[in-house]
N, C-alpha and C positions, 0 to 999 in steps of 0.2 A: 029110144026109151029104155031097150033094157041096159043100153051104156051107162045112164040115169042108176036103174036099182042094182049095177054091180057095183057100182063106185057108192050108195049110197048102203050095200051090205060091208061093204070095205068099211064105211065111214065107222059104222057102227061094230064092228069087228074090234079095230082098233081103238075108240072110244070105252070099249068094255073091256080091254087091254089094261089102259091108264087106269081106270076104275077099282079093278082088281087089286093092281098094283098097291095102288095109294089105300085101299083098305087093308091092303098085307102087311105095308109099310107102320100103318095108323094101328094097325090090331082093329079097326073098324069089322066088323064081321058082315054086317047089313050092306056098306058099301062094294065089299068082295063080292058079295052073293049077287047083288046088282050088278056089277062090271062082267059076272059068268052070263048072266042070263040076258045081259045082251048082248053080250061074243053071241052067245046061242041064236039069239035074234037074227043076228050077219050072216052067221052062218047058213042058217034057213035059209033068206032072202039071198043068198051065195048061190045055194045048192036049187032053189025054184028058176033063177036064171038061168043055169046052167041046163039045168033040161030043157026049158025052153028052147036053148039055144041047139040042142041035140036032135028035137023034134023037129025044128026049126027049116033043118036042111035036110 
């Protein structure tokens, strides 16, 4: 399971990567602020497995 939510804060890391991008690219402002805040999202869900995984053992 938690192989599941690191691959799926990955997914979403990088998903709000391209996001950014393409809103920096476009001058879209709405779309960059989306593509940060769900880096941020990955990132969370990054950093809760990770603990887990420290308590873990």
């Amino acid at each position: 399971m938690a192989g599941d939510q690191k691959a799926k804060g990955k997914k979403e890391q990088l998903k709000g990567k391209a996001k950014e991008a393409a809103g920096r690219v476009t001058r879209d402002v709405p779309l960059e602020a989306e593509g940060r805040a769900e880096q941020a999202k990955g990132d969370a869900r990054q950093a809760k497995e990770k603990t887990k995984d420290i308590f873990k053992h």
